[in-house]
N, C-alpha and C positions, 0 to 999 in steps of 0.2 A: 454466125453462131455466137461471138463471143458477144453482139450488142443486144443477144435475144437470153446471155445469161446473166449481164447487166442488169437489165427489166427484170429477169427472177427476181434477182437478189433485191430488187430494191422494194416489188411487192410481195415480196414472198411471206416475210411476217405479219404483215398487214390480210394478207391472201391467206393464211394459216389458219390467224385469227379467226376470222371469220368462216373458215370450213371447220372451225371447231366447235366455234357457237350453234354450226347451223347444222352439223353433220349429228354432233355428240348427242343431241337432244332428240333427233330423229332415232339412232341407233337406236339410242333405251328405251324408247317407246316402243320401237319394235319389236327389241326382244323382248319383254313385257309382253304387248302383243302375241309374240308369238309362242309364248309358258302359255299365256292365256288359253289360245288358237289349241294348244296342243293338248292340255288339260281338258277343255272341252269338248274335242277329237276322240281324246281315250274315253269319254265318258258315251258319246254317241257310239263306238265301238263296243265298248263294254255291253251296252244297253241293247244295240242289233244281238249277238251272242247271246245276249240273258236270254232275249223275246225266241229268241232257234231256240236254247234251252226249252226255255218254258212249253213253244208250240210242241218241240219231239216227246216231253213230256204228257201233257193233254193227249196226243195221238195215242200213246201206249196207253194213257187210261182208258181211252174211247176202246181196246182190244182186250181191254179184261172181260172173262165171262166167269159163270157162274155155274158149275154143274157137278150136280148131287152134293150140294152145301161145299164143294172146294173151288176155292179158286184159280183161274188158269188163264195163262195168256199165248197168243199165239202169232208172233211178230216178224211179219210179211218178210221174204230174203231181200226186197228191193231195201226196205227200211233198214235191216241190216248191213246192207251193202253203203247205202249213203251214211249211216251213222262211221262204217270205219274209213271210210274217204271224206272225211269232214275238212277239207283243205289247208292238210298240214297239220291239224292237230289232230291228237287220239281223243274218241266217244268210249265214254262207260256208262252204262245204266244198267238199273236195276232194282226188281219190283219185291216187293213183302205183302207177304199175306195179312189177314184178320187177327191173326195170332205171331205173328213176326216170324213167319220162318218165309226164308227163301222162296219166290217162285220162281224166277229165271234171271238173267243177268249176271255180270261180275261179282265175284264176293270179294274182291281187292278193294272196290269201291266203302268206303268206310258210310257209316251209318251219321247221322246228325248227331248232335249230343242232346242228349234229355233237354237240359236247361236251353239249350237254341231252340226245340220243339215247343218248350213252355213261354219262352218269351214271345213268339210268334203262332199265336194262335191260328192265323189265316190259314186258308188251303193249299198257298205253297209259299217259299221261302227259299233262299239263297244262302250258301257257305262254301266256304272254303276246304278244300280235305286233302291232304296227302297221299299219296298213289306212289311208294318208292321213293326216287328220285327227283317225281313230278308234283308242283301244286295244279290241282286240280278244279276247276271253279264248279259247284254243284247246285242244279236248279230239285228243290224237291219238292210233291205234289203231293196231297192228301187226296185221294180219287173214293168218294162216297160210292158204293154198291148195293143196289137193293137185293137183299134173299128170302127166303122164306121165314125165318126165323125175325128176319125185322133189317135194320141196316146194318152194314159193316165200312169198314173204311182201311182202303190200301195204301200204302205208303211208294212211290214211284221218285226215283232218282235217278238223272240225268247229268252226266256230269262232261268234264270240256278241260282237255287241258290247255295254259298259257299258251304254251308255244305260239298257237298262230295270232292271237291279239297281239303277243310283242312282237311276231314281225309283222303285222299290221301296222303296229304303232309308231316300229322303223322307220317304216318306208315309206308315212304321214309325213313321221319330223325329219326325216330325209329329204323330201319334195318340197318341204313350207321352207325350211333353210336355204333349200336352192334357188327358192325364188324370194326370199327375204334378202338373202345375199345379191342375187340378179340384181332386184330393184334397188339396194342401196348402192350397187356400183349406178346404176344409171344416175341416182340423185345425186352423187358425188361426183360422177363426171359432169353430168349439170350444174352441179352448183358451184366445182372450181371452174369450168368458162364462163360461167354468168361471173363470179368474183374477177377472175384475170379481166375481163371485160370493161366490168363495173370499174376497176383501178387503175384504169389505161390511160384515164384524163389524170391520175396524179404523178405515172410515169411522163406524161407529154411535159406534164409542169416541171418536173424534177427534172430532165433533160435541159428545157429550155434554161430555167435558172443555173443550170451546171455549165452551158456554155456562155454565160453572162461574163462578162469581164465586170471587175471593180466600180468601174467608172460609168456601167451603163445604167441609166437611172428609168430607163424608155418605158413606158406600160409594157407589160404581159401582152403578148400574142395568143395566148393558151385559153380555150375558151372550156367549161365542162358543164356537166348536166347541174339542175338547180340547186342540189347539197352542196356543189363543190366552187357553186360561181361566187358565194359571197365572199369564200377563201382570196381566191383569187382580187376583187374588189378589195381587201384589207389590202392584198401584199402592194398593189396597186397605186395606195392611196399612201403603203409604207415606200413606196420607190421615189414618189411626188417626195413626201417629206425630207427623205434622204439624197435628192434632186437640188433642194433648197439648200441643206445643210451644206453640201458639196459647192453651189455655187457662194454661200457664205463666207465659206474658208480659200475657197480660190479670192474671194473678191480682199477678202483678209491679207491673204499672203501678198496680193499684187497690193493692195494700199500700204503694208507695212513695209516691202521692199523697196514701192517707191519713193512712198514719204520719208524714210529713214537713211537714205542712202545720200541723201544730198545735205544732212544737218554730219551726217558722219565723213562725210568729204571734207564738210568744210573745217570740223573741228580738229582732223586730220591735217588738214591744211594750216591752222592755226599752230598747235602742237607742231608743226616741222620750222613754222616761221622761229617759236618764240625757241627751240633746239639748236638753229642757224644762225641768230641772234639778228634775222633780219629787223624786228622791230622789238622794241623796250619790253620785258618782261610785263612790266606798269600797264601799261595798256594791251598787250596780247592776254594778260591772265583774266579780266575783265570781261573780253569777249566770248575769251572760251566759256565762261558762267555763262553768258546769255545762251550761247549754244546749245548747253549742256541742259541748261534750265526749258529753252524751245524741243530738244529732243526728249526731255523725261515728261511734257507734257503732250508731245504728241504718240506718246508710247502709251502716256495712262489713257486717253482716247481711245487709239486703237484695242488695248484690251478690254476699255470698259464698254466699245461697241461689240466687240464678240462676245463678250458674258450676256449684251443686252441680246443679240442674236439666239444665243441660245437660252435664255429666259421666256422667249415670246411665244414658247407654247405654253397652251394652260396650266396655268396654275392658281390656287387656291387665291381667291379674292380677300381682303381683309378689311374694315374700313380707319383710313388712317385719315392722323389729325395734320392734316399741312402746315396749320401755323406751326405746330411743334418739329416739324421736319425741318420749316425756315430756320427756325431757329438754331438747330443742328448746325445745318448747312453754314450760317450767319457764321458759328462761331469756329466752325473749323477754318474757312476763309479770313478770319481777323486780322492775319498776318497781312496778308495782302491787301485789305482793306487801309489795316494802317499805315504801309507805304506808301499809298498815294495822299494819306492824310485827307481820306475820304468822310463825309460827312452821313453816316449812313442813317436810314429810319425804319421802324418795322411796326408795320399797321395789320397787326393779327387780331380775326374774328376768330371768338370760342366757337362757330359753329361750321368753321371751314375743313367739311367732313366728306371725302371723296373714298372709293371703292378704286384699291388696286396691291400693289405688291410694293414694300415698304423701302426696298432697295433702288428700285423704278423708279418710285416719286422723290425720293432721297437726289437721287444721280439730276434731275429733271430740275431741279431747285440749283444742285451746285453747279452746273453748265450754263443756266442762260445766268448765275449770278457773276460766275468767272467772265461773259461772254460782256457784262453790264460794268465788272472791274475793269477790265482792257482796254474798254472803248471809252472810260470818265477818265475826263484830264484830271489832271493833279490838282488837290482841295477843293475837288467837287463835290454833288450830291448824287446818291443815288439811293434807293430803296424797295421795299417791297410790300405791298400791299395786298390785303385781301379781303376781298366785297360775297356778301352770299344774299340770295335774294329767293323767293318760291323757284323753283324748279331750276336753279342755277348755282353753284359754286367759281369765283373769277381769281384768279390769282396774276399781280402784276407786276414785274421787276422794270423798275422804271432806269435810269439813268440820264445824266445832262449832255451826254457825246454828239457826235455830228449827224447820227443818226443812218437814214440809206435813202440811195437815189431810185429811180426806177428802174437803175441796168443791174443794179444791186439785184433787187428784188427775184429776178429769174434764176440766178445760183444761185440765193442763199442759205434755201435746204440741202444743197449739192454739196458731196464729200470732198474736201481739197479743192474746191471752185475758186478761180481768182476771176477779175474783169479790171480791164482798163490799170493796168500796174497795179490793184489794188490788193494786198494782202489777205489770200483766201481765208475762209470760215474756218479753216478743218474741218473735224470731226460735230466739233461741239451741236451743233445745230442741226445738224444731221443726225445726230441722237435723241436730241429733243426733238424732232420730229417723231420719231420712233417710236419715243416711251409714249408720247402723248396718245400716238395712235392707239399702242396696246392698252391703255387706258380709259378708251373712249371717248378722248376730248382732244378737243380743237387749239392750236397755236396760231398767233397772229405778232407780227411786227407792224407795229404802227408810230411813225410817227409822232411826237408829240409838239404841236405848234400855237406860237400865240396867235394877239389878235391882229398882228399883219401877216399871218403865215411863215414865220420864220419859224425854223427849225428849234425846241431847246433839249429836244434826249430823243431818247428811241423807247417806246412800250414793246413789252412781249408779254402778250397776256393769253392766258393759258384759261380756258374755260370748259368745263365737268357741266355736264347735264345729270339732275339728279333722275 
């Protein structure tokens, strides 16, 4: 009971909604409808009553005679009898002579008024009349008579009280109500189980998501009818995304707790040496700077790969000038340029014009140029270069270092990869893989050798397809 008032609750507005839109606009048409229905009803009722008027009227004329120049009529006891059994209502009539006096009938019955005679010229006519307490509806006839003298013409009134049209009328908008009312219960219970129906695939979804834990990133199980599949296709495609995010930050947390935990061991270690006074301030305080300097450089790494992680959805293209990024990049690095009392050169084209994100191509430039200061010995060369040619932009950070072997070559886009004792990559390359990708362009480490093949630096040239 309580998982079937769960499901209420959760389409019940959405279920409301939609029996309001679809109930509310049916009601008013029908009561509409049914003013209409009923109005029309009293007028076909009215009209049956006028035509009994009218007929009982003609009949009494057809009984006037004519004898020794007076007028006379003589009105069958049947006719009498059906006139005061008129079902439910009371009959009055009542006939005028040539000269307006009385020949038979009610004289309760009131006379037309002059000016309703005068605006209705025809042979009979229609009014309304008062009888006491009762309004009265009155059919009246002009009955032409031939006599010796030449024509005459009687005046014959026929008259009906309310009563039985209104409860005729009753007991019309009594039956049309009961079954206006009938049929909208049926469309309303129709139309909330077609809706509860209709809404059962958003309860299926709403459940399943509701026993989803945090961490589950799995496609939907939940399938629905064609309106509701491509819902489900988004949230889908939002589970994937949020699938990736998730193993990003895992992959984060495990590179930052591994790689971190061993430069803070050891500086920890240093820090209790030079407190013990095992080795000379002079040379413990030295190391710890290296330390200190290898952990704030693998911290800016690791955050500047998770900013890049979270960059790599779309976003807004822009076209940037690389040589002027070099240059950027050149002069924030001078520091460290000029420790090594490096000999640096920068061979920038005005028209080295690539399409991406300005932080991206920024970061991409100061990585493989850190990556080109580390590996040049001391009062070396290194530089950067950039070539553009039809359908090509090249950009190339050269340097004079030892360069990579070919066991090199299989880690050294790989995160914290080392080989053969060899001081892994870190981050650095593993980013510029990255950016490069989100960029649309290709990275290569290549060798640079003379002409007996000896090694003199290592290229990384980074190539934009226009």
């Amino acid at each position: 009971m309580s998982r079937w008032f769960n499901r209420s609750a959760y389409v019940g507005k959405l279920r409301n909604y939609l029996l309001a839109w679809t109930l509310l606009p049916i009601a008013l048409f029908m009561a509409m409808d049914t003013v209409s229905l009923y109005k029309s009803m009293l007028q076909t009722t009215a009209a049956a009553h006028d035509r009994l008027l009218g007929a009982t009227a003609q009949q009494m004329g057809d009984l006037l005679r004519v004898e020794r120049n007076d007028l006379t009529i003589h009105v069958p006891l049947a006719l009498i009898e059906a006139l005061e059994s008129s079902g439910g209502s009371r009959m009055y009539w009542r006939v005028m002579g040539f000269d307006g006096r009385q020949i038979a009938g009610d004289q309760d019955l009131p006379l037309p008024p002059q000016e309703l005679i005068a605006q209705t010229p025809g042979l009979s006519f229609s009014y309304i009349a008062q009888v006491g307490a009762q309004r009265v509806q009155v059919t009246a006839l002009h009955q032409a008579i031939e006599m010796s003298q030449g024509q005459g013409v009687a005046l014959i009134l026929v008259g009906e009280t309310l009563e039985a049209r209104e409860v005729t009328a009753a007991a019309l908008l009594r039956d049309m109500l009961l079954r206006q009312l009938l049929l909208m219960a049926v469309i309303s219970v129709t139309t909330w189980l077609a809706a509860t129906r209709a809404l059962y695939p958003l309860y299926a979804l709403s459940k399943e998501l509701k026993q989803r834990s945090a961490q589950d990133t799995s496609r939907l199980a939940s399938r629905g009818p064609e309106e509701l599949q491509p819902v489900i296709d988004e949230m889908n495609q939002l589970l994937g995304r949020q699938h990736d995010l998730l193993l990003h930050q895992r992959r984060f947390v495990a590179d930052a707790s591994h790689q971190l935990r061993t430069p803070l061991t050891v500086l920890k270690t240093q820090l209790q040496s030079a407190l013990c006074g095992d080795a000379p301030t002079q040379l413990i305080i030295p190391e710890m700077l290296r330390t200190v300097d290898r952990t704030t450089h693998l911290a800016n790494q690791l955050l500047n790969q998770a900013r890049l992680e979270q960059m790599q959805q779309p976003t807004p293209q822009t076209t940037l000038n690389m040589a002027e990024l070099a240059r950027e990049a050149v002069l924030e690095m001078s520091p460290l340029i000029g420790a090594k009392h490096l000999d640096f050169s920068l061979e920038a084209d005005a028209t080295a014009l690539v399409q991406g994100n300005a932080w991206m191509a920024g970061e991409l430039v100061r990585n493989l140029l850190a990556n080109a200061i580390r590996h040049s010995p001391a009062s070396g060369a290194l530089g950067i270069r950039f070539t553009s040619r039809p359908g090509q932009t090249s950009m190339v950070v050269w340097d004079c270092g030892p360069g990579i072997n070919k066991e090199m070559r299989a880690w050294l886009f790989q995160p914290f990869a080392a080989v053969e004792g060899v001081a892994g990559a870190g981050l650095g390359l593993a980013i510029c893989l990255d950016i490069a990708t989100s960029m649309n362009a290709r990275i290569e480490l290549l060798n640079r050798l003379d002409a007996d093949g000896r090694v003199l630096g290592l290229d990384a040239v980074v190539s934009w397809d226009q």
